[in-house]
N, C-alpha and C positions, 0 to 999 in steps of 0.2 A: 425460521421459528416453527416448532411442531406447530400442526394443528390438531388438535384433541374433538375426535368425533363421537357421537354415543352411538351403539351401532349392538342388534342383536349377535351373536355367535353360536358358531354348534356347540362349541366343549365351552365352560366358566361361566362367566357369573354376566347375565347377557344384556345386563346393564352396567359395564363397567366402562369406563371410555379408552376407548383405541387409538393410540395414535400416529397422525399417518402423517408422514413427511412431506412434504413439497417442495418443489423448486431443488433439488440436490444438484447439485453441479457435479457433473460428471466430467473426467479427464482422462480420454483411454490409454491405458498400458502401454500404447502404440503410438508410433509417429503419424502426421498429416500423412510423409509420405507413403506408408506403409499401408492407409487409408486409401489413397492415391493408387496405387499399383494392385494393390488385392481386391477394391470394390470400383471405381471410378474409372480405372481406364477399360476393364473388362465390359461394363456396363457400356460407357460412352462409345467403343469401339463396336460392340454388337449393333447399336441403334445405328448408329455410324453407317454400317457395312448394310444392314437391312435397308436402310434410305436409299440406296443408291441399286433396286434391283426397279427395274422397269415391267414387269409384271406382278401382277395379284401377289398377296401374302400369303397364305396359307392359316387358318386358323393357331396351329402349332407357333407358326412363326409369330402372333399377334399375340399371344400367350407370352412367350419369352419374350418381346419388346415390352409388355404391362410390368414381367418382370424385373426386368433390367432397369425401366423408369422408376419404380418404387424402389426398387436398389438406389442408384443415383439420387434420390431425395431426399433416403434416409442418410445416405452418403454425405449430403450436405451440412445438416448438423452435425456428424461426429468432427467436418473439418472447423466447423467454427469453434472445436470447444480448445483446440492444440491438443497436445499429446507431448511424448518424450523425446520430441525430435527439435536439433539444436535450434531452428528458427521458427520451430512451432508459437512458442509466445506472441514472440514479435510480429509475427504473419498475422495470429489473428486480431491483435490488436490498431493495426489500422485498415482504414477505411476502406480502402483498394482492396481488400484481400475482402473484407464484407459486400463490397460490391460484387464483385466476381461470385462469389460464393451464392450470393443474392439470384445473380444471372444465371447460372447454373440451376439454383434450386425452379427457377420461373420458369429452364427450356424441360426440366423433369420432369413439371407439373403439366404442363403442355403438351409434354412428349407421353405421359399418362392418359390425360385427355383422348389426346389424338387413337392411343391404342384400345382405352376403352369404347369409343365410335368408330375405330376401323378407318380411321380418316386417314390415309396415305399423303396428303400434300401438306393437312395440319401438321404431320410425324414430318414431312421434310423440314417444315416451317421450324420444329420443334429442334432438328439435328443441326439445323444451320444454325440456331440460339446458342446449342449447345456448344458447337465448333468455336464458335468466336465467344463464347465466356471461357472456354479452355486457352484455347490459342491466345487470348489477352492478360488470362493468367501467365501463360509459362513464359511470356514475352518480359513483363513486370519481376515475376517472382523465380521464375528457375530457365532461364536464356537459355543454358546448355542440356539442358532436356526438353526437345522439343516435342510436340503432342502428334510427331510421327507424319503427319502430313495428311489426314485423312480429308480427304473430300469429295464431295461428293460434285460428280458430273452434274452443270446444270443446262 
């Protein structure tokens, strides 16, 4: 349902009421998987590979991990909304596919965290969250694409 705000303006009559949508449900053009392959695996694969260097970060490199986690989390909502892909509905509508997605979003948020304080073992904490909400996805939802085998030396 609109919600009808009273709101000054530059140009018209600067009491006239606006109104401004909320809640729109959005369904992208696009598949999970194409969500998947173009933002998620490039993302999770960067933090991935950076986890596993045993010396300092480099400023640059803590820049592009902040990036790649705010990637990954925006990533997350567009998987819960489906898209045009033939198991998109059914994916997001049960609970398993919300949990994962859930897990994902929490090692994103962590893996933000960690990049905003430079915290190297909180960003591992964060990569190993994120390895096994991936790896218990594709094991559930896609067996024969597997999430490539990343891991990291412990």
């Amino acid at each position: 349902m609109p919600l009808t705000v009273l709101g000054m303006t530059a140009c018209g009559d600067p009491l006239s009421p606006v109104e401004v949508q909320t809640n729109v449900p959005l369904v992208p053009e696009i598949s999970i998987n194409e969500i998947m392959v173009g933002q998620v695996d490039h993302a999770a694969h960067f933090i991935l590979e950076l986890t596993m260097e045993t010396q300092g970060l480099t400023i640059g490199a803590w820049q592009e991990l902040e990036h790649y986690a705010i990637q990954l989390q925006a990533s997350t909502s567009a998987i819960t909304m489906g898209g045009t892909g033939v198991n998109d509905a059914m994916w997001v509508a049960q609970s398993g596919w919300r949990e994962f997605t859930g897990q994902m979003n929490d090692a994103a948020s962590s893996a933000l965290q960690a990049t905003r304080s430079q915290d190297l073992p909180a960003l591992m904490g964060a990569a190993d969250a994120l390895r096994a909400s991936c790896d218990g996805c594709h094991r559930q939802y896609k067996p024969e694409i597997p999430t490539e085998g990343f891991y990291r030396l412990h």
